[in-house]
C-alpha positions, 0 to 999 in steps of 0.5 A: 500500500502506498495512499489512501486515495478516491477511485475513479470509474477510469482505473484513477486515483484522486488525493481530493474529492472536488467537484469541478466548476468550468470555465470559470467567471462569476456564476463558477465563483458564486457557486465556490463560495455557496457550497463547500467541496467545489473548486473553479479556475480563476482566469481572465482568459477563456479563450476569446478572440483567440486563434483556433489553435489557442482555443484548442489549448483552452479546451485541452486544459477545461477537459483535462482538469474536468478528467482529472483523478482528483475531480469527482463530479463536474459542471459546465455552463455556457455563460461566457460568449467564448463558450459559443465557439465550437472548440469550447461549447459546454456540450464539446466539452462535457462529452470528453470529460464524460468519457472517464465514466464521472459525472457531468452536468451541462447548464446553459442560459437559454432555458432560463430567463436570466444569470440569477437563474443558472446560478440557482441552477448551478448551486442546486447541481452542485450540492447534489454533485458534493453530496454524491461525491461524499459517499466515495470512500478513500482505498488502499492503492499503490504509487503506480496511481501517483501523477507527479509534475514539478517546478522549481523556483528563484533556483540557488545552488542548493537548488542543483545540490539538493533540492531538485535532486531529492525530487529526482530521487522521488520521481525515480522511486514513483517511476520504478513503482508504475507511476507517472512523473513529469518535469517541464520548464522548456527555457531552463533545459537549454544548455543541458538539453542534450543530457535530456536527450540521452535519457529518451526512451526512443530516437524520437523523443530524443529529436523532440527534446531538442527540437523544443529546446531550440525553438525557444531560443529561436523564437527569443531571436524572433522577438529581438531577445536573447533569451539569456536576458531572461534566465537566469533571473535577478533573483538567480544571479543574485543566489548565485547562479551565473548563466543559463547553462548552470542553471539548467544543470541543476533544473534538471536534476529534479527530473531524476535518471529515468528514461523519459518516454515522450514530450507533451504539449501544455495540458497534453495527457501522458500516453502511458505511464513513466517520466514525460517532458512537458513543454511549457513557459516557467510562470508558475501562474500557467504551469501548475494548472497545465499539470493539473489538465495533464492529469498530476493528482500532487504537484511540488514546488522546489524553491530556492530563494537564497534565503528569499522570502516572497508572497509566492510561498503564501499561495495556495495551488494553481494546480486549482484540484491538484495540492501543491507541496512546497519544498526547499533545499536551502535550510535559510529559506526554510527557517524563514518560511517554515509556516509555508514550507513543507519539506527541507532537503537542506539536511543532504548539504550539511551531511545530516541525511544522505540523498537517499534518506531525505529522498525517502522522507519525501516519498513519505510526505507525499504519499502522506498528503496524497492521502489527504494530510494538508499542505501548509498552504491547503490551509489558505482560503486565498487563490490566485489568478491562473494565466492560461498559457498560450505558446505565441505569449511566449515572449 
């Protein structure tokens, strides 16, 4: 046994039990505060005036967050006149979120007179949704049912040393017991992307891996950017960290040893199990909620900090029904932040636990949390804006 976790009619298994309020905006927001258990995303972004090929991604998103394991009931209305194109009408959608066997329930303005009325419609469909969703009883399941996705921030050198590596050390574990593991950040592989590349599962995934590398570069060129003007941050150089290619070697320790077995788009659902790429921007705004949509039941943030201390650590998920467990290997940065921090690989840099050691008390952490233990900030009410992530906004 490795959690107690909700199963799904799709063979899944949820760390939450939420009921799922889609697209957003504000009758999804009113529903959120009148009944306990329901969650929405918060967006100004619902996909209008956009290119068919970002409302395709607004659409993968809604639907892989309607699928994910931590979701047990969704509804869906067509208030916003986004949700007119065919990419996103409420009816699209429903039918492939309703594919995983949960239930989904469709509410729309024509029937009634005005929003006062689907709102009503809307609470009444979610208490009833809360209420079924309350009779699914947590079971004992394995860590092949574990879907991971990770990112790191204001990256120090106890970054490379410790904190990425003690999740490598996690995913690697997960990986070898069936489960799913996925680590992204497209701007911090460059410069150690080919390292990346010798890990893929296949010479196609290795030609992917570096074809992705070098488009971001490339578009920066587009833009008039060089995109070392970007990373490392201010907040890097100033921990620190003197260039892109040092950064990414320690960005990609969190990424483990195990063969990688395909690259996602953002909000793409892994084919199968094992450690996947996602190609994706590094705003944590945007990057959570796309592992979310590719189906993460827990995700990990590793920050470094140097000791900083920003509001970020005060937010709760932006994964909106995945948990978000906040690590560090930074031991300064964890005293400073010990009411929001969860985990603290600091103890492999001062010789007290070897990798190994602080690896397995994550692995415990996590397997505990994805049993329903809180996260620090699972205690917050706070959620912020999520940036819905579009590949053209890149730059």
């Amino acid at each position: 046994m490795s959690f107690l976790g909700y199963p799904r009619p799709d063979g899944s298994y949820g760390t939450r039990n939420y009921v799922l309020v889609l697209p957003g905006g504000l009758v999804s927001s009113k529903i959120c505060q009148f009944v306990d258990g329901v969650r929405t995303i918060i967006t100004p972004d619902y996909g209008g005036g956009r290119t068919q090929r970002d409302r395709q991604t607004v659409a993968r998103v809604l639907v892989g967050l309607g699928r994910n394991p931590n979701v047990a009931g969704v509804i869906l209305h067509g208030l916003h006149p986004a949700m007119q194109y065919p990419e996103l009408k409420p009816a699209v959608l429903a039918q492939q979120i309703a594919a995983s066997g949960k239930p989904v329930e469709v509410i729309t303005a024509q029937p009634f007179r005005d929003t006062y009325e689907v709102l009503v419609r809307g609470i009444k469909a979610a208490r009833r949704l809360v209420c079924e969703a309350s009779h699914v009883r947590r079971q004992e399941t394995g860590d092949e049912h574990l879907c991971l996705g990770v990112k790191c921030g204001v990256s120090d050198s106890t970054s490379g040393i410790a904190g990425n590596p003690a999740v490598g050390y996690l995913y690697d574990q997960v990986v070898a017991a069936g489960g799913t593991a996925m680590f992204g950040e497209t701007t911090e592989i460059i410069g150690a992307e080919h390292l990346l590349a010798q890990r893929a599962a296949s010479p196609e995934v290795a030609q992917r891996i570096l074809a992705v590398s070098h488009d971001i570069e490339e578009k920066s060129k587009g833009y008039g950017q060089d995109i070392r003007t970007v990373n490392p941050i201010p907040a890097n150089i100033e921990a620190g960290i003197t260039t892109l290619e040092e950064k990414s070697l320690g960005a990609i320790a969190k990424a483990g040893s195990t063969p990688i077995q395909g690259v996602l788009a953002y909000g793409e659902r892994p084919a199968g199990k094992g450690l996947y790429f996602v190609d994706n921007w590094m705003s944590m705004n945007s990057i959570f909620l796309g592992y979310a949509a590719s189906g993460a039941n827990l995700t990990l943030m590793v920050w470094g900090g140097g000791g900083y201390v920003a509001d970020t650590i005060l937010y709760p998920s932006l994964g909106v029904v995945a948990p978000l467990l906040w690590t560090t290997g930074n031991v300064n940065t964890y005293r400073a932040c010990e009411e929001s921090m969860d985990f603290c690989a600091g103890t492999v840099i001062d010789g007290s636990e070897t990798l190994g050691q602080a690896g397995d008390r994550l692995l415990a952490l996590v397997r505990q949390v994805a049993s329903g233990s809180f996260t620090k900030t699972d205690t917050l009410s706070f959620q912020e804006a999520n940036k819905v992530y579009f590949q053209d906004a890149a730059f």
